[in-house]
C-alpha positions in Angstrom: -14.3 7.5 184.8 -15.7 9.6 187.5 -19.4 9.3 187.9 -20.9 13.1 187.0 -24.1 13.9 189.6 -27.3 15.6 188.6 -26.4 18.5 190.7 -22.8 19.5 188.5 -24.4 18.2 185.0 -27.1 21.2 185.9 -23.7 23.8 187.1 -22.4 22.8 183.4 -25.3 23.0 181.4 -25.2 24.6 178.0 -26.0 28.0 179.0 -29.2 29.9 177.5 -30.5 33.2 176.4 -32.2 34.6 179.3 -33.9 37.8 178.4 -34.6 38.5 182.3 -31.3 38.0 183.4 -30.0 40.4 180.4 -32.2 43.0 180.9 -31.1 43.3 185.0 -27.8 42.8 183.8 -27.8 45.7 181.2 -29.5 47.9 184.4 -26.7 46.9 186.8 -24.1 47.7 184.2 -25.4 51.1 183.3 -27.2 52.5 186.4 -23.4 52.0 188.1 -21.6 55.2 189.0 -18.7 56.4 191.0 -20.3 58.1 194.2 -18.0 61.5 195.3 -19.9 62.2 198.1 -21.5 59.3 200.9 -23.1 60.0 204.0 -22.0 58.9 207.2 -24.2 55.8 207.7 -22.3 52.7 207.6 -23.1 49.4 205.5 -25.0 46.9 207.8 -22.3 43.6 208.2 -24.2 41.4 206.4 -25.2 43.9 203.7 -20.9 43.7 203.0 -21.2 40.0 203.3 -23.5 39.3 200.8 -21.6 41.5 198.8 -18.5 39.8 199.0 -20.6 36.4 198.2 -21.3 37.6 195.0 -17.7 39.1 194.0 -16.0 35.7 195.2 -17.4 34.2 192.3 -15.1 36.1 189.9 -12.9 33.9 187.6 -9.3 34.0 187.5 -6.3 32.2 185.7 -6.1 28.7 187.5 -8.6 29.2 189.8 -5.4 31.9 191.9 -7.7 33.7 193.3 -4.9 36.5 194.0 -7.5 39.3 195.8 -7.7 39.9 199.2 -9.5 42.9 200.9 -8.5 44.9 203.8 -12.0 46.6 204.7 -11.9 49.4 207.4 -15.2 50.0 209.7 -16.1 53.2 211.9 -13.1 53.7 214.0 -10.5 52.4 211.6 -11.6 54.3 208.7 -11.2 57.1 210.8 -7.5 56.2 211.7 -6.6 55.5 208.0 -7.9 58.8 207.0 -5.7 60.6 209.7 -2.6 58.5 208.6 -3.4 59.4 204.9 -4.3 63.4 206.0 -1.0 63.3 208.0 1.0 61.7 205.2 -0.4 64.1 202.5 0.6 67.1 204.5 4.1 66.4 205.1 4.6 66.7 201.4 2.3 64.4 198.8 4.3 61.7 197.3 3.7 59.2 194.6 4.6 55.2 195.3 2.4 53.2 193.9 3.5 49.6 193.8 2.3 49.4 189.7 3.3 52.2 187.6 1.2 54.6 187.0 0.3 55.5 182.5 3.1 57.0 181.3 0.5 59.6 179.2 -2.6 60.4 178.0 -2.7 60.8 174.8 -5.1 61.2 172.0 -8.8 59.9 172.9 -7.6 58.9 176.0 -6.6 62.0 176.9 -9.9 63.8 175.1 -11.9 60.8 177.7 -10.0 62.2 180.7 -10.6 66.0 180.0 -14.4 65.3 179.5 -14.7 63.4 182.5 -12.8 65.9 184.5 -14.5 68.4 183.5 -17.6 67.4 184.5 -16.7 66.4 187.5 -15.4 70.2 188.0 -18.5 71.7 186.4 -20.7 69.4 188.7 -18.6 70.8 191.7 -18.8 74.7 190.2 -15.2 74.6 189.8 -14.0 76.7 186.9 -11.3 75.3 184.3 -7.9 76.2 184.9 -8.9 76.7 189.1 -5.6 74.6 189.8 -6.0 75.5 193.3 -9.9 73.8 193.7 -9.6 71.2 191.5 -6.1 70.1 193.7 -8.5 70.4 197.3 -10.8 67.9 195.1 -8.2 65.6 194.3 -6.9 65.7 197.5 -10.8 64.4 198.5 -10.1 60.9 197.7 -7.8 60.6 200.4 -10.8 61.1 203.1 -12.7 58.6 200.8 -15.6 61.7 200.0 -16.6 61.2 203.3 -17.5 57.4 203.1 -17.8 55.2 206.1 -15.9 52.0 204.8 -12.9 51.5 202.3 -11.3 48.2 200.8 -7.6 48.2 200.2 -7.1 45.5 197.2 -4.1 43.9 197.0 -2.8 41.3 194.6 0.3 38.6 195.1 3.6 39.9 193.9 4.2 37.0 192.0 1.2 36.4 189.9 1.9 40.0 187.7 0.2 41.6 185.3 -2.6 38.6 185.3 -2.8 38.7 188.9 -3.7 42.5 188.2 -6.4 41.4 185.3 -7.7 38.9 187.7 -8.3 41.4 190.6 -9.6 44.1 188.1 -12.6 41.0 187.2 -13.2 41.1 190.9 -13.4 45.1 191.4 -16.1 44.6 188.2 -18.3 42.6 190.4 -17.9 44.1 193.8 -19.2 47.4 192.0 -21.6 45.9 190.4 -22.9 43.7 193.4 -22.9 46.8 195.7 -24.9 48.6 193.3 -27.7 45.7 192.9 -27.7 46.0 196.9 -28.3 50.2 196.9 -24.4 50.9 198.2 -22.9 52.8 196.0 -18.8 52.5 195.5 -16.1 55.1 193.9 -12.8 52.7 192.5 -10.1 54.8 193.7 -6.2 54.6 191.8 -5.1 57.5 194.0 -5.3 55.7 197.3 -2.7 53.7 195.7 -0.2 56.4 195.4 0.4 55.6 198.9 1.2 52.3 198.9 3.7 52.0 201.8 1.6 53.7 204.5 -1.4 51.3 203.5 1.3 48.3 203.7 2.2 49.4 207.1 -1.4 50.5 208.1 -2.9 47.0 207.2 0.2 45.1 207.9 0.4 43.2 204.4 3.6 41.1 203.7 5.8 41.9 201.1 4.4 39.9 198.6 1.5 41.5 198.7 1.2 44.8 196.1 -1.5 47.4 196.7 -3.5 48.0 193.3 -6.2 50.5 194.0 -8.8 51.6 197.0 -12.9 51.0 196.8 -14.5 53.8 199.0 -18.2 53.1 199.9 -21.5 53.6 201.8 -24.7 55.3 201.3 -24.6 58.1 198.9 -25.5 61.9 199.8 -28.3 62.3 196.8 -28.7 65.9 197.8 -24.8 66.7 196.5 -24.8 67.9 192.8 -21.4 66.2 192.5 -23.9 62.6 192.5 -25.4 63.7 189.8 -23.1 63.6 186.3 -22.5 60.5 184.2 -19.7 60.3 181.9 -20.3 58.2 178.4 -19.3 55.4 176.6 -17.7 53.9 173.4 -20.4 52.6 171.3 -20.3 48.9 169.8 -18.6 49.5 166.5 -16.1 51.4 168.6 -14.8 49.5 171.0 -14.7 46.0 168.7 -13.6 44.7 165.4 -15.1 42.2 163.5 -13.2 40.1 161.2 -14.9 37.5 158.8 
């Protein structure tokens, strides 16, 4: 039988109710929100280290591990934002590597309406303004102006759980560049464009691009900072059975 030390019986130890912990927790979890507009000041290396030291941690099935970032700095952010400007403009095309939802329907759709809608009110962007509302969309492929962007991509072979895996990690990058004052926008659209970023970042085949994480300092003096959308309450979101 192999000999357990002091160090991993104190790793395993029955976890605790730690009020403290909870309470910065609950703060991380609900101070969070996707930036739309970042200044130009880039995230100090180590800043995006100790970031990354935290998100590492994230479980996954078997330990896989599927994530890997591609994470531009100053002049390569740059050059993937002319790529993506040049790529747009000779006509915008939709290739993700996972499909897209097939529809929004019901809540779902009532969920994305609201949120959209603030996002256009925030912006003073009046409803049916297709022509504004498409230069905003067309916003996330300059990254609102943020200094860095990770590319996430996730091994071909591990599917759908690879997918869930990765989706734990986004979780804790967000939340970890929050707790360190960088604020982050996740970023499906980016995705759309899933062949120039294979090319741009030279990822193998195997490789599938899920989504984009632009991030920086934010602009606090943009309105569009300043709306938060809501959430399900308790009883909403679960069911208990007894």
């Amino acid at each position: 039988m192999i000999e357990m030390s002091q160090e991993l019986r104190d790793d395993v130890a029955r976890p605790v109710a730690d009020e403290a912990g909870t309470e910065i927790l609950e703060q991380l979890v609900a101070g969070r929100w996707s930036c739309r507009q970042f200044l130009p000041e880039p995230v100090p290396a180590e800043e995006i280290t100790r970031i990354l030291e935290v998100a590492r941690r994230t479980p996954s099935w078997c330990n896989t591990q599927p994530w890997q970032l591609e994470i531009t700095d100053s002049g390569a952010t740059a050059r993937l934002r002319e790529a993506l400007a040049a790529e747009i403009a000779r006509g915008p095309r939709q290739e993700p590597d996972f499909d897209f939802p097939a529809a929004y329907e019901g809540v779902f759709q009532e969920r994305r309406r609201a949120s959209g809608w603030q996002l256009y009110e925030s912006l003073g962007i009046d409803k049916g303004d297709r022509e504004a509302s498409a230069r905003q969309t067309l916003r996330n492929f300059d990254f609102f102006d943020a200094p860095h962007v990770a590319i996430l991509s996730t091994e071909r072979a591990l599917g759908t759980y690879g997918a869930v895996d990765c989706g734990l990690f986004v979780a804790n990058f967000l939340l970890a560049a929050h707790a360190r004052g960088v604020a982050t926008v996740p970023q499906a659209a980016l995705a759309t464009q899933a062949p120039l970023l294979r090319d741009f970042f030279d990822l193998p085949s195997n490789r599938q691009v899920l989504l984009g994480i632009s991030f920086g300092y934010p602009d606090i003096s943009s309105p569009v900072n300043y709306y938060r959308t809501d959430r399900q309450q308790v009883d909403e979101l679960a069911t208990f059975h007894h």
